[in-house]
N, C-alpha and C positions, 0 to 999 in steps of 0.2 A: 504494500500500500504506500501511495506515495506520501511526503509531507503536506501536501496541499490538501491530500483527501480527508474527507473525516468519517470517522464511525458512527453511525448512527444506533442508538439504543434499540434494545431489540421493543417491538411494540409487544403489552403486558395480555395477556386472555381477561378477555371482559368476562364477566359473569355478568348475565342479564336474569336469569331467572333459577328462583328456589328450586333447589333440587325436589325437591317435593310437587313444584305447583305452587300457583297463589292461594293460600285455604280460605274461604268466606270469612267475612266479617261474623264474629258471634256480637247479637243482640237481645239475647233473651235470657232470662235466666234460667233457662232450661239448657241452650246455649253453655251458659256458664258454667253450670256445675260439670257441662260432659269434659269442658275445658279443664276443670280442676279435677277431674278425677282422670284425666288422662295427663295431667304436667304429673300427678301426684306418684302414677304408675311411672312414670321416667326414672333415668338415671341420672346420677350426675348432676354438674350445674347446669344452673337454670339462665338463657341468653336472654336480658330484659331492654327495651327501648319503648320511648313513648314519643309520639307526634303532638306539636304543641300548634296556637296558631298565633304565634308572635307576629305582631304588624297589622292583626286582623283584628282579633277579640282582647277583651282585657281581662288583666291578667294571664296565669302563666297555664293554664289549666290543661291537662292531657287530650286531645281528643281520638288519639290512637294510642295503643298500648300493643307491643310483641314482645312476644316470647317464642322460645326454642327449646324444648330437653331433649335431650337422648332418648328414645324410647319412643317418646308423644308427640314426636315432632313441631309445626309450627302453627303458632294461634298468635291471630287478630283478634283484639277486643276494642270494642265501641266501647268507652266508658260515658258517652251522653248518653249514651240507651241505657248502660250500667254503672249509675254511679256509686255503685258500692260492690268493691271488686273482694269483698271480704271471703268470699268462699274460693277463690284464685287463690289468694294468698293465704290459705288453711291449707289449699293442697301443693305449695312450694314449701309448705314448712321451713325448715332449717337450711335448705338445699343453700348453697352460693349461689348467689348473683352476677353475673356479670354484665359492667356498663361501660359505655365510652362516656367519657365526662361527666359522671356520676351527680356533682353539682348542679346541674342543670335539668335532670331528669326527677331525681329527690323528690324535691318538693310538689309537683305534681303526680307524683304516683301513690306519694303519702295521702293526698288529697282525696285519693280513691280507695283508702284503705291497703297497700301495698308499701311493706315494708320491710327490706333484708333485715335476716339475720347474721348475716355473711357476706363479705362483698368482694369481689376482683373488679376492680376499676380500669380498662387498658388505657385510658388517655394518661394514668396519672403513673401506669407503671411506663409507660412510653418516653415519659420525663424521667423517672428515676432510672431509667436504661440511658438516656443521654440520647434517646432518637433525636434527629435532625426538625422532623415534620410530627406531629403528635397527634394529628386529624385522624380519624377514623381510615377514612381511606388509605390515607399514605400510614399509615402503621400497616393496613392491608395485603399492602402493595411490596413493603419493606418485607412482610412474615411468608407470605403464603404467595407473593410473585403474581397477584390476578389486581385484576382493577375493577370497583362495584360498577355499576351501571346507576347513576346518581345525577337525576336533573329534576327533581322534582323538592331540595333541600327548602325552598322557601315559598310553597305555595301555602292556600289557605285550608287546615287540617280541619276544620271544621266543614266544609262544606258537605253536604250529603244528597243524593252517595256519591262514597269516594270514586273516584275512575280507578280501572283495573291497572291502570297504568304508574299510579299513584299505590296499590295496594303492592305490585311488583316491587316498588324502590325501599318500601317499610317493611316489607318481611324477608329483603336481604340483607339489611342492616345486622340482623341477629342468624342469619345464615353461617356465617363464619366466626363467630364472636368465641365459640366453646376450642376451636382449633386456634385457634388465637391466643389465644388467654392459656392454654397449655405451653406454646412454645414460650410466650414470654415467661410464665412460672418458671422455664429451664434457665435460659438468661436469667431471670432475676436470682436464681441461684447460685449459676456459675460466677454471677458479680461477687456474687457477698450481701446482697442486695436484699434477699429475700426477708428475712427480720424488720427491715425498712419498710417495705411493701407491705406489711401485714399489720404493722402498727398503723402506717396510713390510711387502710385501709377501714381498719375499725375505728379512726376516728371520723369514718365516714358516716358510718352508723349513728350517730347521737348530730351529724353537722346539721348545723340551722342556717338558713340566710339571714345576715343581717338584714337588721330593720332600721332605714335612715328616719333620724330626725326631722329632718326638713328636706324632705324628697324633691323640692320643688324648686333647690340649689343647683340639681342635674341637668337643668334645662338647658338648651344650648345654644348657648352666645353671651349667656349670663353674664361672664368674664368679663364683659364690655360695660356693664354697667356699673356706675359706680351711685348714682343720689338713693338715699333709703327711700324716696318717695317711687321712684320707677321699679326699684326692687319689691315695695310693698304691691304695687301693680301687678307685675308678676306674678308674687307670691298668690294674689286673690283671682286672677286668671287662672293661674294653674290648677287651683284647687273647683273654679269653677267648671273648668273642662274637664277634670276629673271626674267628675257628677255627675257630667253628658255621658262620659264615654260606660262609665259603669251600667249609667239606667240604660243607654242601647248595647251592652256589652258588645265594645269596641276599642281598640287600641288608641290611645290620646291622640297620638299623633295621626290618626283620620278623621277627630272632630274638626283639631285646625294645630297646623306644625309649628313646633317649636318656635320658628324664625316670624310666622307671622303676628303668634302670640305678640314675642318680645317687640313686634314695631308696634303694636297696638299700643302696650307700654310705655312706649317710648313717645308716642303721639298724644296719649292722652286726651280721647276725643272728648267734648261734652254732649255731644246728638249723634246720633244715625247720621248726620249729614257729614259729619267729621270725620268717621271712622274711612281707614284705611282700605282702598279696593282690591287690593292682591290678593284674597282670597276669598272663594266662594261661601265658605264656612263663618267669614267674620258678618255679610251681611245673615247671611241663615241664623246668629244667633247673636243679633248686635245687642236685643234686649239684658244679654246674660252679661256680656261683657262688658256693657256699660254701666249694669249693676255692681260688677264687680270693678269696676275703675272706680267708680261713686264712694265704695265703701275703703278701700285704698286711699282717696283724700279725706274719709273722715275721720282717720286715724290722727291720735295726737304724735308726737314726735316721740313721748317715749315708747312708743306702739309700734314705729315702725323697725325694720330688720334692720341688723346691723351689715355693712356691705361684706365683711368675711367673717366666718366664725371661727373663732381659736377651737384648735383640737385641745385633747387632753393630753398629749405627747408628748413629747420634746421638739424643741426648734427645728426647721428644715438645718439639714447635717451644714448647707453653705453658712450657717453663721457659726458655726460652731468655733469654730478658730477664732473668730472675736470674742463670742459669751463664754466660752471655756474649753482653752487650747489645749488643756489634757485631757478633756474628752475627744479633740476631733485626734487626738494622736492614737489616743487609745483603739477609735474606731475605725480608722485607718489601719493600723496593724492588725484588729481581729480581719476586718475587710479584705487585707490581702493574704493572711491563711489561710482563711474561706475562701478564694479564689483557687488558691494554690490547692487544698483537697478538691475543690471539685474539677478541677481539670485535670488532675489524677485519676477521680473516679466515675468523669464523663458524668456529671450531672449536672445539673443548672444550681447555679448558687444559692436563686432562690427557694428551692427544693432541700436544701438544706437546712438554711433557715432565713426566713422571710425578712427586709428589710425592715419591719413594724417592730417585734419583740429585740432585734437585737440593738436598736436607737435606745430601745427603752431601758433597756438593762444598764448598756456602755453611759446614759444618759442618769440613771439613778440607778448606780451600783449597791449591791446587796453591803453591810458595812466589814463584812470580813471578804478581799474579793479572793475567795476558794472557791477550786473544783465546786465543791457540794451546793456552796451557797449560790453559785452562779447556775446550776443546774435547777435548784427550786424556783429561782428570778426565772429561768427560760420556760419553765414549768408552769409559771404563774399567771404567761402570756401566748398559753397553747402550744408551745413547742413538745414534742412525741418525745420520750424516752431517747428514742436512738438519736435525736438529733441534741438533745442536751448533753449525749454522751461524746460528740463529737465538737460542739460549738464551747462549752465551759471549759475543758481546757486551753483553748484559743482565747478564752478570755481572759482566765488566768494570766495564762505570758504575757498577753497585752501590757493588762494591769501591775505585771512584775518589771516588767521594762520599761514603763513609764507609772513610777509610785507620783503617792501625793507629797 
């Protein structure tokens, strides 16, 4: 081959379709319990995914649910037809789970009464193996050398009925997940890894999403504004459109987006005739939003938001050198241990331990800085066993090589 030529990668086998077939939607609970009483005869873990309809409806709610075991093959479940998937999750018992991005899928499955007792997560062993790409697919592609067949990732899961074409892409998602999840078990072994993986794991089991304060801080463009008076704006927009989207259970940003909320804000109409025309949405519900600008000016000044809110943390690390330069020395040496382990053992840094708890520690050290003590401080702030076992000596040295 010459120097000029190149090699072309060889092209991956698609899988387009469950080796089984597409199985019906179950929508009955007669449906359901044949469903449970055939996952319950399987083997093995159990492959779980659920379709949400983000962008569509509000909130995060499941509106498909798959599964796979050995034995029972593959099930579709409608949880709008069944929203109590209580007798499914009597017949998975104990069995493993396994999820891709397990935080994501959680809380709506919970929602439906579905709950591991056991978890294999591959996006998060994907991480702690140091893959390149962490997506479902390309972890796919990386293990097993096939590529899904996947164009259907952001339609709307709500709609009914689903197209078959639509049911083909949700029940290969859990097609390969049980061969999957075996080879990485091997890797995560031959790492050293595996002890890591299993405490991650179960702290998956108890994880909750945070619940913001002031949700209505996420809006986007926020950043630009600085008077309390336009931020109070916002603020009472936001929560108005919340109200809409809920009563028609619809995702916010199809009452009226983000950017047009905030010029609304920004404008501050006093009539219908003032209000802003770039969206359809702003005359469809001027009456709302003008109520809610109204009640925005009749706030007193101590009433309205303040433009940013102090966290409870430590300083951003850039001032550190000014307000306390043996803190940023300190955090600078654990920082670059922890660099230097994880590019030893191919993991991401923050997988070892997260930038939040270790500001916090280096920032208010325990008063004796030891091994022990520093491992209760990382303990204090959710860090897993293994990774206090690994980060509290690093802090140790730190602390020994730059005393007070």
């Amino acid at each position: 081959m010459s120097d000029d030529e190149t090699q072309e990668a060889p092209e991956l086998p698609v899988l387009h379709e469950p080796a089984d077939g597409v199985p019906p939607v179950v929508t009955t609970e007669s449906g359901l319990d044949e469903a449970a009483a055939a996952v319950a005869a399987g083997v093995g873990p159990v492959a779980m995914d659920a379709e949400r309809a983000s962008g569509y409806r509000y909130g995060q709610s499941a509106y498909l649910v798959q599964l796979r075991r050995d034995g029972s093959g593959t099930w579709l479940i409608d949880p709008a037809a069944l929203p109590d998937l209580g007798p499914l999750d009597a017949g998975i018992g104990s069995a493993e789970w396994i999820l891709h991005a397990a935080t994501q899928d959680l809380p709506c499955l919970r929602e439906v009464g579905l709950a591991p007792r056991q978890l294999f997560d591959t996006e998060l062993a994907a991480r702690l193996l140091g893959l390149p790409r962490v997506g479902l697919a390309a972890v796919i592609e990386h293990y097993l050398g096939i590529s899904l067949a996947k164009e259907h990732s952001a339609v709307d899961w709500s709609t009914r009925p689903l197209p078959e074409s639509w049911l083909r892409y949700a029940a290969l998602d859990v097609e390969v997940l049980v061969e999957l999840r075996n080879l990485m078990g091997i890797d995560l072994a031959e790492q050293g890894k595996a002890g890591w993986a299993r405490e991650e794991f179960e702290a998956l089991l108890t994880w909750e999403p945070a619940v913001r304060e002031d949700p209505w801080r996420r809006t986007s463009g926020l950043h630009k504004i600085r008077k309390p008076r336009v931020l109070a704006a916002v603020r009472e927009l936001w929560y108005a459109r919340d109200q809409i989207a809920r009563n028609r259970d619809t995702a916010p940003g199809r009452v009226i987006p983000d950017a047009a909320m905030v010029e609304v804000a920004v404008a501050d109409p006093r009539s219908s005739g003032d209000l802003p025309r770039g969206h359809r949405s702003i005359a469809r519900y001027q009456s709302t939003w003008l109520d809610a600008l109204a009640r925005a000016r009749r706030l007193s000044d101590d009433e309205l938001p303040p433009s940013t809110v102090k966290g409870d943390g430590p300083p951003p690390p850039r001032a550190w050198a000014n307000r306390d330069p043996l803190a940023a020395e300190r955090l600078a040496a654990t920082r670059e241990a922890l660099t230097t382990f994880a590019e030893e053992h191919t993991i991401p840094v923050e997988n070892v331990c997260s930038p939040d708890p270790l500001r916090r520690v280096v920032w208010t050290p325990p008063e004796e800085p030891s091994v022990p003590a520093f491992e209760a401080a990382l303990a204090e702030h959710g860090c897993r066993r293994w990774q206090q076992q690994i980060v509290a000596p690093m802090l140790a040295d730190a602390f020994a090589a730059h005393p007070a």
